[in-house]
N, C-alpha and C positions, 0 to 999 in steps of 0.2 A: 451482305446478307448471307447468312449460313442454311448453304441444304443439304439434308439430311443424308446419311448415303447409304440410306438404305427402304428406309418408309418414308413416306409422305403422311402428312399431318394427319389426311383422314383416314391411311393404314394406321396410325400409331392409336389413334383412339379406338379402334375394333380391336386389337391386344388384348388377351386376358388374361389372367396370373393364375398358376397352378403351380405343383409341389412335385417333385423328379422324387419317386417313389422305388424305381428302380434305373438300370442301364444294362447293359449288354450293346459290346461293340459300338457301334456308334448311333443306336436308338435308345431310346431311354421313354419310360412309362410316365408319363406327367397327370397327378389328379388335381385336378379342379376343384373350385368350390363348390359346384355341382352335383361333385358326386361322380362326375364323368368322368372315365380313362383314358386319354388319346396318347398314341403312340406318335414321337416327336422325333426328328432328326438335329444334330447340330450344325447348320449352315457353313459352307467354304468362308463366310466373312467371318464367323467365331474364333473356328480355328487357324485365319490368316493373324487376329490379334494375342492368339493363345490365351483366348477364352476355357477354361475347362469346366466341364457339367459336370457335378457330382449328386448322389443320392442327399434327398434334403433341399437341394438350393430351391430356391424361389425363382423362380423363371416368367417371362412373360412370351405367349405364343401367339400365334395368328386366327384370330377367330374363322373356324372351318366347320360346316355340317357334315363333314368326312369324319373318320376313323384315326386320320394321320393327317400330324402337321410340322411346322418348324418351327425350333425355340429360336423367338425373336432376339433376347437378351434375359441375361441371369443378373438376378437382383444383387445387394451386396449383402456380405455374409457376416452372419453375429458371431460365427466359429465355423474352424474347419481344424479336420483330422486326416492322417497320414493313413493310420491303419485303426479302424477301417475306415479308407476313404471318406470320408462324409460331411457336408455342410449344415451348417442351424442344429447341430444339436444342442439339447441344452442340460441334460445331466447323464450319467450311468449307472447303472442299475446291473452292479458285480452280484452275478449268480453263484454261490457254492453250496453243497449239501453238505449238513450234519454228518450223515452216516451214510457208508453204502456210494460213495469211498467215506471215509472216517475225514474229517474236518482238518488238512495240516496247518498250522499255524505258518509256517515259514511261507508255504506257498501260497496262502491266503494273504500273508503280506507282501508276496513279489505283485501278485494283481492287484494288491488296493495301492503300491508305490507308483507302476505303471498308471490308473486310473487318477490317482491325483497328478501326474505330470501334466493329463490333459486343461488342466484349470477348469472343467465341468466340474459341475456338481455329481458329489460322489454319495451312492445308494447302497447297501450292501445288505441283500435278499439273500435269507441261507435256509434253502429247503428241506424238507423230511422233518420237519421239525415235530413230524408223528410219530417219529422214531426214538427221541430220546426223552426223558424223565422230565419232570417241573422242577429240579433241581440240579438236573446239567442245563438245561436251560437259563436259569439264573444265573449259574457260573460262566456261561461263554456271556450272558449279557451285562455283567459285569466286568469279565476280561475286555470285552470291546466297548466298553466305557471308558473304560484307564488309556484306552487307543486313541480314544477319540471318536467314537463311530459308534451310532445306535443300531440298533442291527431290527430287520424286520425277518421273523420269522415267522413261515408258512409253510405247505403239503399240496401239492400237486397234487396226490391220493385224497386228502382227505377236504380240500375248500379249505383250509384253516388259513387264518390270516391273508386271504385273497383280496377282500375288501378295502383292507386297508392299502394295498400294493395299487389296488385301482385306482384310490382319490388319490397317490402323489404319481400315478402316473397320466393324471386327468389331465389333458391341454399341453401336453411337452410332446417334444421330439425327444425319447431315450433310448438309445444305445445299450441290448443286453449283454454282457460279457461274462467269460468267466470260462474256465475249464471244462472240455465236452462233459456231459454223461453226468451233468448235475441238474438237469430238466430245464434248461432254459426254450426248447423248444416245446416241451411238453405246456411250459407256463404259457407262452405264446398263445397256444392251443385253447385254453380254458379263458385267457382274457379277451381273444376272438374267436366265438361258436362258431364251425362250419368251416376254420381255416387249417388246408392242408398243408404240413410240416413233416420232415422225412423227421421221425426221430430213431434213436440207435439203444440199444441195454449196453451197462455197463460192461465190459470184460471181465469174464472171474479170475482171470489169473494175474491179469495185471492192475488190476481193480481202475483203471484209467476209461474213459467215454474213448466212440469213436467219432469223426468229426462227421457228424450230418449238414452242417451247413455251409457251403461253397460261396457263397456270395451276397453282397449286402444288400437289405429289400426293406424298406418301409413296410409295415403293416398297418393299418389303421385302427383306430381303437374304436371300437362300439360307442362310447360315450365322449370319445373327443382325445383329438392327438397320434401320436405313430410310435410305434415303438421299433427298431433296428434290431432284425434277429442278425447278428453278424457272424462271420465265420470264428470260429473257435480256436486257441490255440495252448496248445496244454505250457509252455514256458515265453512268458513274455518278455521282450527284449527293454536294456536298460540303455535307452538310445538316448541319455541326457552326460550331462559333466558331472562331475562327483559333489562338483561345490553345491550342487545345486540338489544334490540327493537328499539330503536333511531337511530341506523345505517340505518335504513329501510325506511327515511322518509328522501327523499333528502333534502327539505329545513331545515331540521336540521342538516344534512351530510355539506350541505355550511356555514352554521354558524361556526360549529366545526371547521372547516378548515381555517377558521379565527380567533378563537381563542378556545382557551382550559378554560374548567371549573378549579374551583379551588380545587377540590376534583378529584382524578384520577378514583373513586369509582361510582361517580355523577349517580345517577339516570336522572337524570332531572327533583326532583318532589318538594321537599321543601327545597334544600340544596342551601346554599347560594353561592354567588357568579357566579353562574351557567349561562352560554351565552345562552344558551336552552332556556329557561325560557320567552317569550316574547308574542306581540303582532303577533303572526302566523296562521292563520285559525284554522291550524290543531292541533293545542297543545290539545285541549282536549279532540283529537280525539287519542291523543297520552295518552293522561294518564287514557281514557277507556281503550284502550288497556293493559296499563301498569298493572292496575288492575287483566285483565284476566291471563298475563305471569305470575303474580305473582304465583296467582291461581294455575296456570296448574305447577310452579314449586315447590308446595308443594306438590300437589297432589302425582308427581313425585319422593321427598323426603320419603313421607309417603308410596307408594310401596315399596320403594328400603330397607326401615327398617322393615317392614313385611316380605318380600323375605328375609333380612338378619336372621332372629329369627325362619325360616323353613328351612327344609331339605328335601328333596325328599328320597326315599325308594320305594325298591317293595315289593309287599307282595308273598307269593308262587304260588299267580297265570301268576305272573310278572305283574301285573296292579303297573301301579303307585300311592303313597298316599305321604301325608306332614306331618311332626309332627315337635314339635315345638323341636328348638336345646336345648340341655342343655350346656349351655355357662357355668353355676357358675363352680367353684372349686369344692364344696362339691359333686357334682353330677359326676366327673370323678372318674375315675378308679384311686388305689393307681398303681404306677410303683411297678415293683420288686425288683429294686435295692432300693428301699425306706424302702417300707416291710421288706427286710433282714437290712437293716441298723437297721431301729430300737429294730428287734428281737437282733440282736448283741449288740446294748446299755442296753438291758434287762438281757444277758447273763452276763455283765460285770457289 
């Protein structure tokens, strides 16, 4: 017979499921289906299994007429993210403005290579769209066709295209991203009336946002679902392997898919025979890139053989220090059964 170690059959049925909409330190905001907001702690038995609560998980708590409770157990997750932290999302919704900064192509494609690494579904919202002509507008919606990407264009100023940003954010957990100081907090604002959001003006001299938001917070949507205002970060890191860069760039994903290079190894950058390789916009936005993964996976290399050649130790104060390993031979200890061997070969 197995018991439980922790509730009893008739704690387990008064459990009720709610949604970790924010955290800080070790309380975290849990809503309900209710409606209700209880503030929850994560129990000494969570963190003995290395349990960790993130914004998003589904959790199940201890039915209480109180204000504060504890999270019993966190449900399993359909996804989880690094940066920003976060469990159950299910797409992202890359924020950038037309004008006012002016639109860079380059750096519009370091955030949408980033946002496809995640395997979410990828959204790509480009505001001001009251700012430029019916015919630069045709042309960016046909440049991000040839990408691969339909683009939803709207105006925080003006409502325009708001409706439609509504029904495909209806019933998801989305993730907004994207460079400060292009109205991702602003939009927040307009798709929940009445919610307070620090937002920032752009810089005139460096035409770059400042960062208004610190940390990641579910907000709820009026008609169903949360959107993640997350903190902002003006240069996204390329924390993947190079091989794996050119999965990230659909019009090179459709090519592959018609045909295979003739190296299995193929970067995509000097090797022959390679379908990659072509008259495509983005290719040299693809081998800046390639550049950097390289980069960051030496970097990577080069830690991992440092950390191998140290050891951790305490000293008697129990502080921790490093010293370097002694790997050779000469530097171990003789065994004892070696020692007597040899004294036996001396006797003999």
């Amino acid at each position: 017979m197995v018991i439980p170690d922790s509730f009893s059959i008739a704690q387990e049925s008064e459990l009720i499921t709610g949604t970790v909409i924010a955290s800080q330190a070790n309380f975290y905001q849990v809503r309900l289906d209710s409606q209700k907001t209880i503030l929850c702690t994560r129990p000494t038995r969570l963190k003995k299994i290395g349990q960790s609560v993130l914004v998003g998980d589904q959790v199940t708590i201890k039915s209480t007429e109180f204000e504060r409770s504890a999270i019993a157990s966190v449900l399993p997750r359909n996804s989880e993210l690094q940066r920003p932290p976060m469990a159950n999302a299910q797409q992202i919704l890359l924020v950038f403005a037309l004008e006012e900064p002016t639109l860079d192509p380059v750096q519009l494609s370091r955030f949408l290579v980033k946002a496809e690494s995640t395997n979410l579904k990828l959204l790509l919202g480009l505001n001001k769209a009251d700012l430029i002509t019916p015919q630069e507008r045709e042309t960016w919606q046909m440049r991000l066709n040839n990408w691969g990407y339909e683009g939803y264009f709207f105006s925080v100023n003006t409502n325009q295209g708001l409706q439609e940003l509504k029904t495909v954010l209806h019933n998801k957990i989305t993730i907004l991203a994207g460079p400060s100081g292009v109205g991702k907090s602003s939009l927040t604002s307009l798709l929940i009336p009445n919610l307070e959001i620090r937002t920032n003006t752009v810089s005139g001299k460096l035409q770059k946002g400042r960062h208004t938001t610190r940390h990641v917070e579910l907000y709820e949507l009026p008609e169903g679902g949360f959107i993640a205002d997350s903190p902002g970060f003006n240069q996204p890191d390329f924390d993947f392997s190079p091989e794996s860069l050119i999965n990230f760039f659909p019009e090179a994903r459709a090519r592959l898919a018609q045909n295979s290079c003739k190296f299995h190894n193929c970067i995509h950058q000097n090797e022959p025979d390679c379908v990659v390789k072509g008259e495509w916009e983005r290719y040299e936005y693809y081998l800046k890139f390639l550049g950097e993964t390289k980069a960051y996976s030496q970097k990577i290399a080069k830690t991992k053989d440092k950390e191998s050649s140290l050891k951790t130790k305490n000293n008697t104060s129990g502080q921790k220090y490093t010293e370097p390993k002694l790997d050779s031979k000469k530097y171990r200890r003789i065994s004892r059964k070696v020692t007597n061997q040899k004294l036996e070969d001396l006797d003999n």
